[in-house]
N, CA, C and O atoms as CSV, one atom per row, in Angstrom:
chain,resi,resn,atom,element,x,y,z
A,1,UNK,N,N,-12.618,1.432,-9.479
A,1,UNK,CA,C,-12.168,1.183,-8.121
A,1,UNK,C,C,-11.619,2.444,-7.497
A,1,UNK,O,O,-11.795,2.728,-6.313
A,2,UNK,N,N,-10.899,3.232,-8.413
A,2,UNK,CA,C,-10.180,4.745,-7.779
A,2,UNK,C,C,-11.047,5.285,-7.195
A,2,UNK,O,O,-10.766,5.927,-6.183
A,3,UNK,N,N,-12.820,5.159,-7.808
A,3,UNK,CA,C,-13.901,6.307,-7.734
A,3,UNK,C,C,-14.446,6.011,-6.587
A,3,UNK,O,O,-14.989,6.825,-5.841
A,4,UNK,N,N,-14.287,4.444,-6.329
A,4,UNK,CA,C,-14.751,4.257,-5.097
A,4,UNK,C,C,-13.761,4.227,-3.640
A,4,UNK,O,O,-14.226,4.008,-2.521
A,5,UNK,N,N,-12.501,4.461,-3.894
A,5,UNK,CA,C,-11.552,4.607,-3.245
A,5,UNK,C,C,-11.803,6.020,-2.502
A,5,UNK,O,O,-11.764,6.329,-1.311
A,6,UNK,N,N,-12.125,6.891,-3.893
A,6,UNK,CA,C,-12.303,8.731,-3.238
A,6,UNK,C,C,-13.508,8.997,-2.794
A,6,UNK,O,O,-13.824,10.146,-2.487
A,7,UNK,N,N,-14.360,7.949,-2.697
A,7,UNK,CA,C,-15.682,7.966,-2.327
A,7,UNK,C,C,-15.767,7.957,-0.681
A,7,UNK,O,O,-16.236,8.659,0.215
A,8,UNK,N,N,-15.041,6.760,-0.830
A,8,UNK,CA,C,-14.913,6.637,1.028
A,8,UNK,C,C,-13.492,7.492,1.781
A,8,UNK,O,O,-13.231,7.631,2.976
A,9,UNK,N,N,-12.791,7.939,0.639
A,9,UNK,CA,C,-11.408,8.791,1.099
A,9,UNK,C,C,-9.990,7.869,2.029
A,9,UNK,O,O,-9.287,8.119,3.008
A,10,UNK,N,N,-10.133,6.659,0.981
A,10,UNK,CA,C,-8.940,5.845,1.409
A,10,UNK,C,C,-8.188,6.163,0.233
A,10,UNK,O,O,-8.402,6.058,-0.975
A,11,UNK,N,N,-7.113,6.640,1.040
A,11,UNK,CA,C,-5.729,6.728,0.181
A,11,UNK,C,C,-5.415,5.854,-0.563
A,11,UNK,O,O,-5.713,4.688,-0.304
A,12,UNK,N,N,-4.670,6.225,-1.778
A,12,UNK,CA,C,-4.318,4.523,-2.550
A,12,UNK,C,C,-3.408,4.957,-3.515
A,12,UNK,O,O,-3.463,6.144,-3.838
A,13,UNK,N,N,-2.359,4.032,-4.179
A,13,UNK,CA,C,-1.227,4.076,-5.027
A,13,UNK,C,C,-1.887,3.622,-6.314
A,13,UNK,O,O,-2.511,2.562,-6.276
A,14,UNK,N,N,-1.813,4.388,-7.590
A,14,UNK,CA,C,-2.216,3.403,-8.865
A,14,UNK,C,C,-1.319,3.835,-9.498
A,14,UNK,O,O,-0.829,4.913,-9.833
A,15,UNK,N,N,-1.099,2.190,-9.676
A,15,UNK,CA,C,0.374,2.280,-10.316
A,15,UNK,C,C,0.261,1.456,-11.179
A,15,UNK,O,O,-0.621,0.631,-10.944
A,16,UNK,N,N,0.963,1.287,-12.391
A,16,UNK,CA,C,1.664,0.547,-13.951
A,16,UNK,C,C,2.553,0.736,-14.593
A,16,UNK,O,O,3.653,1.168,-14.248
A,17,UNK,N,N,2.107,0.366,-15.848
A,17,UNK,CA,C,3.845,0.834,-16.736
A,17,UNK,C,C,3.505,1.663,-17.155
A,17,UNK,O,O,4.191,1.497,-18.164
A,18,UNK,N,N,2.801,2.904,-17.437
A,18,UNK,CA,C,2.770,3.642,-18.117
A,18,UNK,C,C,1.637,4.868,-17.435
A,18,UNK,O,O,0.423,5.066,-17.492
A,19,UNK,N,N,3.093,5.668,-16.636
A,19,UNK,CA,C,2.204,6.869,-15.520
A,19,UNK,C,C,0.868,7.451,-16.852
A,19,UNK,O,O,-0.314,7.114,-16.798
A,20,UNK,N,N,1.345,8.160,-17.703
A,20,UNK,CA,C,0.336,8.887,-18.543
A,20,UNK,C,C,-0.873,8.622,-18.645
A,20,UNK,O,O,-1.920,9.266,-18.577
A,21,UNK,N,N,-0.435,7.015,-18.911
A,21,UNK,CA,C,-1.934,6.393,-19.267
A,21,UNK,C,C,-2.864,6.616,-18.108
A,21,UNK,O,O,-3.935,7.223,-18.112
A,22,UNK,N,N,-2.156,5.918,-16.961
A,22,UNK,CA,C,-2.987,5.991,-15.608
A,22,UNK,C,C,-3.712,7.267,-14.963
A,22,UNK,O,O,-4.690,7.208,-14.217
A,23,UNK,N,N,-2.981,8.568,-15.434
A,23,UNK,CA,C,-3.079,9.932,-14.853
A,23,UNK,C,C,-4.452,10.243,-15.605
A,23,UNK,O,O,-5.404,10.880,-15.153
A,24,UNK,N,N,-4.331,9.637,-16.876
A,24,UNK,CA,C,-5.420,10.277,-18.323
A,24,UNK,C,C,-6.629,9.428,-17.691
A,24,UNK,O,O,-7.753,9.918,-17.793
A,25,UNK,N,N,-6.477,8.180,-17.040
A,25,UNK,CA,C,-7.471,7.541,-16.655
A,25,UNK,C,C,-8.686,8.740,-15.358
A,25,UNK,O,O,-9.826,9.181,-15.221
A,26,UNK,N,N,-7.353,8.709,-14.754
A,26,UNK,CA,C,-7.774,9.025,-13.060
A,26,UNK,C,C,-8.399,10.426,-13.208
A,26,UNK,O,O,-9.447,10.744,-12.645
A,27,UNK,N,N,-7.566,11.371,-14.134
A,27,UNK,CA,C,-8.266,12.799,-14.776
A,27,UNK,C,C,-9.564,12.560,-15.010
A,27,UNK,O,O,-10.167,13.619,-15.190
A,28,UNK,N,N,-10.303,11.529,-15.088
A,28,UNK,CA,C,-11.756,11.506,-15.574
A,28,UNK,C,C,-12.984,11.162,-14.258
A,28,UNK,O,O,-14.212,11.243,-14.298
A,29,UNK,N,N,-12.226,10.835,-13.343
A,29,UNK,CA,C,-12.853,10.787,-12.286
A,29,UNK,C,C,-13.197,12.110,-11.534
A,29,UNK,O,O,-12.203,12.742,-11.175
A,30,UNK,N,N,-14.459,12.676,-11.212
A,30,UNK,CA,C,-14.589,13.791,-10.942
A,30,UNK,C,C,-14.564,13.863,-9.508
A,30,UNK,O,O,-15.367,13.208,-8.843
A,31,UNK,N,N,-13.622,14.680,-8.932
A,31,UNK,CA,C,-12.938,14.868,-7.747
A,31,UNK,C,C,-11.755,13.807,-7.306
A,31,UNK,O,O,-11.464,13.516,-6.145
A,32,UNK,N,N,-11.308,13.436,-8.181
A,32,UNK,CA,C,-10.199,12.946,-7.771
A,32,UNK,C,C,-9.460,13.335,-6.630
A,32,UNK,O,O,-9.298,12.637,-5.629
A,33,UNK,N,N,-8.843,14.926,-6.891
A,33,UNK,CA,C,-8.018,15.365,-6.256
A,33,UNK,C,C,-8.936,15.720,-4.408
A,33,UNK,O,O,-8.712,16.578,-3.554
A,34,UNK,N,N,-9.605,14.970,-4.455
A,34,UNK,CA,C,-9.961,15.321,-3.080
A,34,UNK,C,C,-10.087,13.925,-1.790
A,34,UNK,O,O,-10.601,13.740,-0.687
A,35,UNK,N,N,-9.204,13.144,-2.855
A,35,UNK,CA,C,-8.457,11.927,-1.818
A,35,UNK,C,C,-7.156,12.118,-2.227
A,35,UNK,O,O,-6.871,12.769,-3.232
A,36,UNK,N,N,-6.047,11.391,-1.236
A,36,UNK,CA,C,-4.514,11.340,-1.019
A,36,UNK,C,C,-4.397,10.024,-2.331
A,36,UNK,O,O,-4.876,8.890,-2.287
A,37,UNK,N,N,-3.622,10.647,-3.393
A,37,UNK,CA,C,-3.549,9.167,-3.916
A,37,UNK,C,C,-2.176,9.341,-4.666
A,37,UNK,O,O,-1.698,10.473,-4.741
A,38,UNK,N,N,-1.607,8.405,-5.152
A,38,UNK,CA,C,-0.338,8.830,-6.046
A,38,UNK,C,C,-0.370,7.906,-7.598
A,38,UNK,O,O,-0.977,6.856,-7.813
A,39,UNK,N,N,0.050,8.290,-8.057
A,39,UNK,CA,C,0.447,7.475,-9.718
A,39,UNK,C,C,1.673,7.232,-9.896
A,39,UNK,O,O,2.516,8.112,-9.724
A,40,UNK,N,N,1.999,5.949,-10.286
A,40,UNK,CA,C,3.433,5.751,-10.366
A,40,UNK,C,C,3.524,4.846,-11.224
A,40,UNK,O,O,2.682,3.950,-11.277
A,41,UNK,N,N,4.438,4.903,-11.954
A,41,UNK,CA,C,5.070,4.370,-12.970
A,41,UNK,C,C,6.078,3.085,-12.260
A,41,UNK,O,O,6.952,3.329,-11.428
A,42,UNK,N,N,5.777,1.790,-12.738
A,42,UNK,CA,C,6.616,0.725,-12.518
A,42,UNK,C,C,7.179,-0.219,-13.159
A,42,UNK,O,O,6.267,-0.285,-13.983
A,43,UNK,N,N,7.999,-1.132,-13.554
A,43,UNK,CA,C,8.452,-2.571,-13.883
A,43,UNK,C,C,7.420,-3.303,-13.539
A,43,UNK,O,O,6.911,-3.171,-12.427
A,44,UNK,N,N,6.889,-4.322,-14.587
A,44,UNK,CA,C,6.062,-5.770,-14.030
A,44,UNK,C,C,6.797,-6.718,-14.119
A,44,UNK,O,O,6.740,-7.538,-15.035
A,45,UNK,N,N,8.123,-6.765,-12.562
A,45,UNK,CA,C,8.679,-7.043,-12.131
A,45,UNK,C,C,8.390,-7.490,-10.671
A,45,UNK,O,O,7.532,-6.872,-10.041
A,46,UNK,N,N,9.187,-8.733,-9.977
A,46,UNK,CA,C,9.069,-8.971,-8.892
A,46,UNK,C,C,9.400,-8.021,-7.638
A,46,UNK,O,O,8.824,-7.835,-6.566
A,47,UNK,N,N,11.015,-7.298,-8.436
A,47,UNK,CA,C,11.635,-6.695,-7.357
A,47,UNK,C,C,10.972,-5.185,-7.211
A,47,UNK,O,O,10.634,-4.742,-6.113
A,48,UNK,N,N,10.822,-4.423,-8.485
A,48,UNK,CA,C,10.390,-3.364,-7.992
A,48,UNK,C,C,8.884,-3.185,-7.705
A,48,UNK,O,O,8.425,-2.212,-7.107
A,49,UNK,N,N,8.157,-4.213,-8.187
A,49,UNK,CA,C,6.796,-4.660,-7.464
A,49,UNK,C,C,6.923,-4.477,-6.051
A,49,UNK,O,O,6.594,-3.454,-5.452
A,50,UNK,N,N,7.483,-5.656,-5.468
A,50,UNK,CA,C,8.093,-5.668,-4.124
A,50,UNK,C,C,7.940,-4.548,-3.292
A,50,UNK,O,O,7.101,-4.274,-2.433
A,51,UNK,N,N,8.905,-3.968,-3.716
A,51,UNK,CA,C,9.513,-2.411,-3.251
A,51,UNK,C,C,8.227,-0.978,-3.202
A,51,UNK,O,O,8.368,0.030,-2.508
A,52,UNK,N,N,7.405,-1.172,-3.837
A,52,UNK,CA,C,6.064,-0.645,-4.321
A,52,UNK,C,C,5.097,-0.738,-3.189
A,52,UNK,O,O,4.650,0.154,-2.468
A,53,UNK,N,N,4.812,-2.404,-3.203
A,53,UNK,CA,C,4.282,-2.875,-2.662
A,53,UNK,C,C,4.443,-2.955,-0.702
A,53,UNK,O,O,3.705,-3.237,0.242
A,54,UNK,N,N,5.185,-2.728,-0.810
A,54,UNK,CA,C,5.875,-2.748,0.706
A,54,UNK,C,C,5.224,-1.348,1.409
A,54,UNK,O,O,5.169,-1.298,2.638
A,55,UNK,N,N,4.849,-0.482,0.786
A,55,UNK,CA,C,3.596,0.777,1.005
A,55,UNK,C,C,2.419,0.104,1.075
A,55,UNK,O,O,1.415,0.653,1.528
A,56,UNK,N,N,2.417,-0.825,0.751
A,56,UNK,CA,C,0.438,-1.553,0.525
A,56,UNK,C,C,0.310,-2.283,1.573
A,56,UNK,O,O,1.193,-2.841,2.224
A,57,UNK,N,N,-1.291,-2.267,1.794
A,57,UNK,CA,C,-1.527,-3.360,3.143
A,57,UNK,C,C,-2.430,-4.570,1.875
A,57,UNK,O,O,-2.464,-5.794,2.002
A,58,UNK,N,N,-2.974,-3.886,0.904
A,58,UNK,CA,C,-3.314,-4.403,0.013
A,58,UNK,C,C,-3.397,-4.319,-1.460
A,58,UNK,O,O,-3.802,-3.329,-2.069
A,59,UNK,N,N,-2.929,-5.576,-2.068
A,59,UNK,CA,C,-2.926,-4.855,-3.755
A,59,UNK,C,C,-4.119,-5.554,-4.349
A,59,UNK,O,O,-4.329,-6.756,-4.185
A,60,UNK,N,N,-4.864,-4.777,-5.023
A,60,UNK,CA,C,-5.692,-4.971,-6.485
A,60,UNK,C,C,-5.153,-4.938,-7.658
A,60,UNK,O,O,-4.854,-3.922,-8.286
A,61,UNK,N,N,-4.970,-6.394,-8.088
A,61,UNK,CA,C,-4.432,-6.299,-9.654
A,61,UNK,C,C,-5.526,-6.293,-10.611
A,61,UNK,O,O,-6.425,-7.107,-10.399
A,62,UNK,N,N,-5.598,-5.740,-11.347
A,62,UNK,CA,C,-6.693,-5.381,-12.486
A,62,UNK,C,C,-5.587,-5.772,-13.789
A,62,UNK,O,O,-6.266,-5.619,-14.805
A,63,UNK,N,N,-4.832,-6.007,-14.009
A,63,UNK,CA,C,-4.089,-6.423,-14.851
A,63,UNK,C,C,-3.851,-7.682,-15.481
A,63,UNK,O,O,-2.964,-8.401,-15.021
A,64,UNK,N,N,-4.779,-8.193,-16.854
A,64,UNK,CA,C,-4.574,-9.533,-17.376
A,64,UNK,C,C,-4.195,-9.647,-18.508
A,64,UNK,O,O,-3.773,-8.528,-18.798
A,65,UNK,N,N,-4.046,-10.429,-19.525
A,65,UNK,CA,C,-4.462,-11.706,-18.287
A,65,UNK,C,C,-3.667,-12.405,-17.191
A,65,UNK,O,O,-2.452,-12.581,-17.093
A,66,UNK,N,N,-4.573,-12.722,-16.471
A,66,UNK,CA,C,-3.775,-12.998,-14.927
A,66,UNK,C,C,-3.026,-14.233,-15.454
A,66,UNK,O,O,-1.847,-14.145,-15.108
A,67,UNK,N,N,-3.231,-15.195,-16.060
A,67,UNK,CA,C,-1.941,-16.163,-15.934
A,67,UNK,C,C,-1.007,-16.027,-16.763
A,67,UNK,O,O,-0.277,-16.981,-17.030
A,68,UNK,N,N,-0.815,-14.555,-17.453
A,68,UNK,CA,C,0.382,-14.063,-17.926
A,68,UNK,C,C,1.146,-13.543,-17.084
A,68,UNK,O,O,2.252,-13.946,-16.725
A,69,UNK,N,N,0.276,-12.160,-16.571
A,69,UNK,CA,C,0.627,-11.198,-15.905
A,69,UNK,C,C,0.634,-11.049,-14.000
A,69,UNK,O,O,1.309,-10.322,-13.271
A,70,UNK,N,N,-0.567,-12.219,-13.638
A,70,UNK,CA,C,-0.324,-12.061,-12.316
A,70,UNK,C,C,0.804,-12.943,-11.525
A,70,UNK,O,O,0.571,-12.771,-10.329
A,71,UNK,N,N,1.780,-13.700,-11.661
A,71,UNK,CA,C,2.801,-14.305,-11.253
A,71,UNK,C,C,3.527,-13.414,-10.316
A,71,UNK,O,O,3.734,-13.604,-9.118
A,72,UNK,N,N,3.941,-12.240,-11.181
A,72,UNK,CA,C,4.811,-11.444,-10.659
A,72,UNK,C,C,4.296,-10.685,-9.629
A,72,UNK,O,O,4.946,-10.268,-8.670
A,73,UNK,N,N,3.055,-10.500,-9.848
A,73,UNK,CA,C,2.397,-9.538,-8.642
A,73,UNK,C,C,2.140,-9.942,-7.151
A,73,UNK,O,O,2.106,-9.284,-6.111
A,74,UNK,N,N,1.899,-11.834,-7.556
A,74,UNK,CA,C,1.545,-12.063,-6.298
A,74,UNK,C,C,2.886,-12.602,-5.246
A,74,UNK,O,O,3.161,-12.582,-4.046
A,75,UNK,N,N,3.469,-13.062,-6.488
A,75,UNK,CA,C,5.201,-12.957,-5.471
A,75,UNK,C,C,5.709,-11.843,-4.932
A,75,UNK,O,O,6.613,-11.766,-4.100
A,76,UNK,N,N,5.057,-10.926,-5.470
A,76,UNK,CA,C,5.933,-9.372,-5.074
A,76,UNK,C,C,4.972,-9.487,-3.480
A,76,UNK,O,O,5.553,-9.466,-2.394
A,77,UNK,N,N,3.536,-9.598,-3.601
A,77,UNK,CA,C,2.947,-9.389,-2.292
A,77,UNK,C,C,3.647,-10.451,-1.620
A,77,UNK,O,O,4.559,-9.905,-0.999
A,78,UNK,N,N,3.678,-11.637,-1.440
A,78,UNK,CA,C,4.399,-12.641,-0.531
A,78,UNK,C,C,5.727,-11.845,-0.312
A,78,UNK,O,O,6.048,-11.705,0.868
A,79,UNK,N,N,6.313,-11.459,-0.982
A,79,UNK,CA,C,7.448,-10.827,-0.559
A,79,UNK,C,C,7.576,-9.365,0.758
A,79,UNK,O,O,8.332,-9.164,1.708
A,80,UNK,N,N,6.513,-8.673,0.212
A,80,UNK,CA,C,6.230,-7.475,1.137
A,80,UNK,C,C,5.269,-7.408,1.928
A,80,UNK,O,O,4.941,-6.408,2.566
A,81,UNK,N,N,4.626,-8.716,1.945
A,81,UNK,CA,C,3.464,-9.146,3.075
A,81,UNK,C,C,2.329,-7.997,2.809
A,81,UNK,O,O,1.832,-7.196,3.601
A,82,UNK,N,N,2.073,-8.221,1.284
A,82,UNK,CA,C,0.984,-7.760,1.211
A,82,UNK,C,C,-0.375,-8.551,0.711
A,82,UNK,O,O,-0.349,-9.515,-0.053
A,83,UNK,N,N,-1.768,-7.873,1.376
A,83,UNK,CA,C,-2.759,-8.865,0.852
A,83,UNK,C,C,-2.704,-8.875,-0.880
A,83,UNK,O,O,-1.992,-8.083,-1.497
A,84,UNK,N,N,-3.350,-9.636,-1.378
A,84,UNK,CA,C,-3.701,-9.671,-2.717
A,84,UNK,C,C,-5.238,-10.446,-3.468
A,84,UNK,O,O,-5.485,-11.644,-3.610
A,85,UNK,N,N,-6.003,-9.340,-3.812
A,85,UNK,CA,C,-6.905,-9.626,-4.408
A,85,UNK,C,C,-6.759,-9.442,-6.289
A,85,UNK,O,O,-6.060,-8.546,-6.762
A,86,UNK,N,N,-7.226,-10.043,-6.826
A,86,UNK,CA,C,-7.629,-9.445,-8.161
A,86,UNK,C,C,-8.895,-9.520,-9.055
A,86,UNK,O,O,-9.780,-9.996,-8.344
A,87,UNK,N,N,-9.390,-9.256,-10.326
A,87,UNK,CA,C,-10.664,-9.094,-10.733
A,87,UNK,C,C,-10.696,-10.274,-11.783
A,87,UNK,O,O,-11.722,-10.388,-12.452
A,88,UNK,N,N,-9.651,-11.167,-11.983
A,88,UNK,CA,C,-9.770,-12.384,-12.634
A,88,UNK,C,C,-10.963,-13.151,-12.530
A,88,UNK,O,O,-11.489,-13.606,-11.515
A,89,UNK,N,N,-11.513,-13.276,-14.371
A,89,UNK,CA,C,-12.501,-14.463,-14.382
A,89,UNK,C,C,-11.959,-15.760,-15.020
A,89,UNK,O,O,-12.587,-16.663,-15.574
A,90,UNK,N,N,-10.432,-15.604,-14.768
A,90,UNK,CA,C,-9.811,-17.152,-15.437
A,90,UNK,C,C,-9.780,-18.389,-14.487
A,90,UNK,O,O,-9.561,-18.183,-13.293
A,91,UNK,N,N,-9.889,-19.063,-14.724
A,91,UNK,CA,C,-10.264,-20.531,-14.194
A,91,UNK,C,C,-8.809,-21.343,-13.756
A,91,UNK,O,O,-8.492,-22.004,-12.767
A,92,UNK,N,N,-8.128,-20.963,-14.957
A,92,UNK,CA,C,-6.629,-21.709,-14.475
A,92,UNK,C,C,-5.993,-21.037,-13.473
A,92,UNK,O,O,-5.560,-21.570,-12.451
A,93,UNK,N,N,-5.902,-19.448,-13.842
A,93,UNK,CA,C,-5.496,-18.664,-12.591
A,93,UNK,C,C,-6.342,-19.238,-11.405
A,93,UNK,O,O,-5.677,-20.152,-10.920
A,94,UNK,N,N,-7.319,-19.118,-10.848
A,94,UNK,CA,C,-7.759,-19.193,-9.926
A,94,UNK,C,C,-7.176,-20.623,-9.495
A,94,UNK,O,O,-6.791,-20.596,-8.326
A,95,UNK,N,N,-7.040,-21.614,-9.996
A,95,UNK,CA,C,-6.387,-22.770,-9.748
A,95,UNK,C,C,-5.035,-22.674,-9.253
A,95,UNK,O,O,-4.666,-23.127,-8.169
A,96,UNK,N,N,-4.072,-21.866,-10.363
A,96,UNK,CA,C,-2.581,-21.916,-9.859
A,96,UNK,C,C,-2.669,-20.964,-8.699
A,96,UNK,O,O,-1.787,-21.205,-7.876
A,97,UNK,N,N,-3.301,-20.154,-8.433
A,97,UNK,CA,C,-3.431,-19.106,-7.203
A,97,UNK,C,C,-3.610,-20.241,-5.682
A,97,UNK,O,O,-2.789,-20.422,-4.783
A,98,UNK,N,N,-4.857,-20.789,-5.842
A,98,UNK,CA,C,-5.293,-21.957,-5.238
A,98,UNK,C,C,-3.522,-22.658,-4.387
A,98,UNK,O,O,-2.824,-22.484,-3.388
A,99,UNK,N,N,-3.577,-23.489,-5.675
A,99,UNK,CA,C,-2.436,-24.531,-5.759
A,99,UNK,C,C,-0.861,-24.483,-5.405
A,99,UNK,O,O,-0.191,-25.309,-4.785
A,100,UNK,N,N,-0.438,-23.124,-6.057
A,100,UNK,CA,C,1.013,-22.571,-6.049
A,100,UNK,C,C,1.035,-21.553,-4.736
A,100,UNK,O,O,2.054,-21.468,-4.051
A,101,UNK,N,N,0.167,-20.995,-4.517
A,101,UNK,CA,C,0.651,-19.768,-4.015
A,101,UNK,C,C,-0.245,-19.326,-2.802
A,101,UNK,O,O,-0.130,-18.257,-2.201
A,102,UNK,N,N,-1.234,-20.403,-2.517
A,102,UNK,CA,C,-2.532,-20.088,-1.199
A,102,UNK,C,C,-1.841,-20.567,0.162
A,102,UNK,O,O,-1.962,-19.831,1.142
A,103,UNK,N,N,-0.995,-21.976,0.295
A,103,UNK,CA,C,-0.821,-22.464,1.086
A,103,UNK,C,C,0.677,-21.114,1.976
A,103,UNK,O,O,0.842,-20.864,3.170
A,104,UNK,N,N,1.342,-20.648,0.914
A,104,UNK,CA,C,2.702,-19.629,1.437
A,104,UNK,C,C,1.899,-18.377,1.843
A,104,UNK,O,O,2.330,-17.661,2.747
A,105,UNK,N,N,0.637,-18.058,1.146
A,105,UNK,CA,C,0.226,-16.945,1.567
A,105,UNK,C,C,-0.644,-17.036,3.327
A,105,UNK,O,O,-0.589,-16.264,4.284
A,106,UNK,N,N,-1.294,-18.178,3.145
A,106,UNK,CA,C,-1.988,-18.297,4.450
A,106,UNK,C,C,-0.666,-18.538,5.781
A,106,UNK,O,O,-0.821,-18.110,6.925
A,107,UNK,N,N,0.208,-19.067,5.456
A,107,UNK,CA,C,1.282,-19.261,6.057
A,107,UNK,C,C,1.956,-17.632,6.927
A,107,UNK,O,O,2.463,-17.445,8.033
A,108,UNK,N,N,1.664,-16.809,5.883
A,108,UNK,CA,C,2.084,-15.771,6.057
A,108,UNK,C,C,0.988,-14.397,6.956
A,108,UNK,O,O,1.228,-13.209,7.171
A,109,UNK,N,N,-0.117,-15.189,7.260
A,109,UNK,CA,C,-1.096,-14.445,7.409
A,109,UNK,C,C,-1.935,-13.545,6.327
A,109,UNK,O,O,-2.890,-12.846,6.664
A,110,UNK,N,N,-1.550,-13.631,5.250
A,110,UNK,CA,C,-2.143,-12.769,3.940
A,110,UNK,C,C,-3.528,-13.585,3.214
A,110,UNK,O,O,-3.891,-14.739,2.987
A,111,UNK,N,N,-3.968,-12.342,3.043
A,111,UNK,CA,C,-5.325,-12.764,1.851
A,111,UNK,C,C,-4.789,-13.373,0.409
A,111,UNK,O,O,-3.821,-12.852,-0.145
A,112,UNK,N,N,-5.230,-14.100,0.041
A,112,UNK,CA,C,-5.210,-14.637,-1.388
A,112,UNK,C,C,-6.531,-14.464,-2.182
A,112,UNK,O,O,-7.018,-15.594,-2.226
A,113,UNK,N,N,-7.121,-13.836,-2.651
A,113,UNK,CA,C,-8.462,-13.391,-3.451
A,113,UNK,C,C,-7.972,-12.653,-4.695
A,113,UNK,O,O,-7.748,-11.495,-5.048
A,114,UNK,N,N,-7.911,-14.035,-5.243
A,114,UNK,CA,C,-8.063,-14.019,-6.914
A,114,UNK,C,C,-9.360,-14.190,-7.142
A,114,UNK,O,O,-10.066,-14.923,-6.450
A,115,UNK,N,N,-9.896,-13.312,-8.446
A,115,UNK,CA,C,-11.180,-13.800,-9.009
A,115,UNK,C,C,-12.579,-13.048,-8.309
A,115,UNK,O,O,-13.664,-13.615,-8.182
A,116,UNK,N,N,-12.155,-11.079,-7.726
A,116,UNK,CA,C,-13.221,-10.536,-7.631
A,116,UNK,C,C,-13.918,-9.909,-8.537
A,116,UNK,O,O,-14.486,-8.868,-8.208
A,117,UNK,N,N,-14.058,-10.536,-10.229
A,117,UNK,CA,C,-14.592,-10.005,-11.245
A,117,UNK,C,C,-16.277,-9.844,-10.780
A,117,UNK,O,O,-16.687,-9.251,-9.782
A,118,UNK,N,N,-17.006,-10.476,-11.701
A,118,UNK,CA,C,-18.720,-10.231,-11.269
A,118,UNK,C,C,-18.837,-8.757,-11.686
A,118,UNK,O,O,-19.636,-8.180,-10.949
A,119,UNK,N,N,-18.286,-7.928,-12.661
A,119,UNK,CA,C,-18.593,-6.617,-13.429
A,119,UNK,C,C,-17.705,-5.935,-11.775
A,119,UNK,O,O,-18.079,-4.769,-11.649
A,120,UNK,N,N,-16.813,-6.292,-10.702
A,120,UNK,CA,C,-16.232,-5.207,-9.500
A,120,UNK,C,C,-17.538,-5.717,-8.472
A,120,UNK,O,O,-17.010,-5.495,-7.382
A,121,UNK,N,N,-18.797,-6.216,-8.176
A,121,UNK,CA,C,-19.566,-6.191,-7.446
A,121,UNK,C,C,-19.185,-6.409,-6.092
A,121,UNK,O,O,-19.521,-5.635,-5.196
A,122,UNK,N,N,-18.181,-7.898,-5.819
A,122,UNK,CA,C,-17.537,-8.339,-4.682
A,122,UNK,C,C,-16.635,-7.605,-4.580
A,122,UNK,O,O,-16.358,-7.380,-3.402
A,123,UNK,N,N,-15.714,-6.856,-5.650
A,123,UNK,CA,C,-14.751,-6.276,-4.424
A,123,UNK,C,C,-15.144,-5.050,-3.667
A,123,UNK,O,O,-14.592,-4.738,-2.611
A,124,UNK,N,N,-16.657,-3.959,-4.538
A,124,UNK,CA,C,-16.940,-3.119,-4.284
A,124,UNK,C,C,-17.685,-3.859,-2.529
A,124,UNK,O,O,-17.602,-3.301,-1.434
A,125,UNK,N,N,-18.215,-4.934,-2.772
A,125,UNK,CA,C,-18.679,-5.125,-1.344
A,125,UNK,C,C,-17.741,-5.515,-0.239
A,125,UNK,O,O,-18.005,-5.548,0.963
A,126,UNK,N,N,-16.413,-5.852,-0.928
A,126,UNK,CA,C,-15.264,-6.023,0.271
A,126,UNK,C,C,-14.700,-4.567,0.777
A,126,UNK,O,O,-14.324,-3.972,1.788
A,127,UNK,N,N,-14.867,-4.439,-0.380
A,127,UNK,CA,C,-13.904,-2.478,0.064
A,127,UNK,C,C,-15.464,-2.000,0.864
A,127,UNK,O,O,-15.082,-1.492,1.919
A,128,UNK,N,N,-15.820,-1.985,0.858
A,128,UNK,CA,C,-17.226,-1.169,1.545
A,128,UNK,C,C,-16.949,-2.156,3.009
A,128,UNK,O,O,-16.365,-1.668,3.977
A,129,UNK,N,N,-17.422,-3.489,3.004
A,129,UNK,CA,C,-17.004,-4.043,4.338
A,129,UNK,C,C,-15.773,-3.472,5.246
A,129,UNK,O,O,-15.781,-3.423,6.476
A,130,UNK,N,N,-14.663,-3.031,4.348
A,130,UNK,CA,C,-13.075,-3.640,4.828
A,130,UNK,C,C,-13.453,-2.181,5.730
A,130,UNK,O,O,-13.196,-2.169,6.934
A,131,UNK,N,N,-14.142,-0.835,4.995
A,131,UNK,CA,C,-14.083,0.412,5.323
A,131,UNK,C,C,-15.327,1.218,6.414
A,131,UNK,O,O,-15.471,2.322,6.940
A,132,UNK,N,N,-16.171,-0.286,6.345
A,132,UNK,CA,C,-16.631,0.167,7.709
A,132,UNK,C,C,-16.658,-0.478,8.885
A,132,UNK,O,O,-17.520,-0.430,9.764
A,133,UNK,N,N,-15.044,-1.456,8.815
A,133,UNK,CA,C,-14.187,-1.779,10.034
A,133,UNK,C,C,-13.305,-1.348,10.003
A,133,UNK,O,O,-12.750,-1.571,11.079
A,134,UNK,N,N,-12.609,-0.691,9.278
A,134,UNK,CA,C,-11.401,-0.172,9.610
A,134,UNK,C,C,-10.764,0.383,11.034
A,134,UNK,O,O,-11.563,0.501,11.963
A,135,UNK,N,N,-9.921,0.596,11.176
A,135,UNK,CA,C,-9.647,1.024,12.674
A,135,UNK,C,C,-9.513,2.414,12.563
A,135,UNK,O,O,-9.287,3.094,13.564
C-alpha cells in the first residue's frame, strides 16, 4: 500500500508498535523517499490511536487479526472522525464492524470498510478512485 501511496505521491503516516520494523519494511520500497511520509511508533491503544489519528482523513488497518486487534482502531477513528477501511477476510469482524460500530460511524459521516482483502485489489481500486477525485 506505501508503494502505491508513492506512486500517486499522497502523503501518508505508517505507523505501529514497532518504528524499526516499519522503517526496515518501507527501506525496501524503491523511492520511497520521494513522497512526504512519516513512521511512527505507537500504543494499540484507543487514546493515543486517537491522537495519531486526528492527522488522518483516513486509516488503513492492515493489522490482525481484526477481531483481536481492530476494536481499538476503529474507536480511535470514531473518536477523531476518521474514515476507516481495513484488509480483513474475517467474517465475524465484518459482522461486529456491521453491527457495533456502522450505525455511530454513518451517524458521523465516516466510511466503515472493513474487509478490503482480495490479495489489496479493492483497496488498490479505491485509492486509485479516491486519487483521481481528489480535490
Amino acid at each position: 500500500m506505501c508503494e502505491y501511496l508513492r506512486e500517486f505521491n499522497v502523503p501518508f503516516i505508517a505507523a505501529g508498535r514497532d518504528k524499526a520494523r516499519i522503517q526496515e519494511a518501507l527501506d525496501l520500497i524503491p523511492g520511497i523517499n520521494t513522497v512526504d511520509h512519516e513512521v511512527v511508533e505507537v500504543d494499540h491503544e484507543i487514546g493515543p490511536l486517537s491522537d495519531l489519528f486526528a492527522r488522518a482523513k483516513v486509516v488503513c488497518n492492515t493489522v490482525g487479526p481484526f477481531a483481536r486487534f481492530g476494536r481499538q482502531v476503529v474507536k480511535a477513528c470514531i473518536r477523531a472522525g476518521s474514515h476507516y477501511m481495513d484488509t480483513t477476510g474475517e467474517q465475524d469482524w465484518l459482522i461486529e464492524c456491521d453491527e457495533t460500530y456502522g450505525a455511530e460511524m454513518a451517524a458521523k459521516g465516516l466510511l466503515l470498510s472493513p474487509g478490503t482483502a482480495q490479495m489489496y485489489t479493492t483497496a488498490r481500486l479505491r485509492l486509485t478512485s479516491a486519487l483521481k477525485h481528489r480535490a
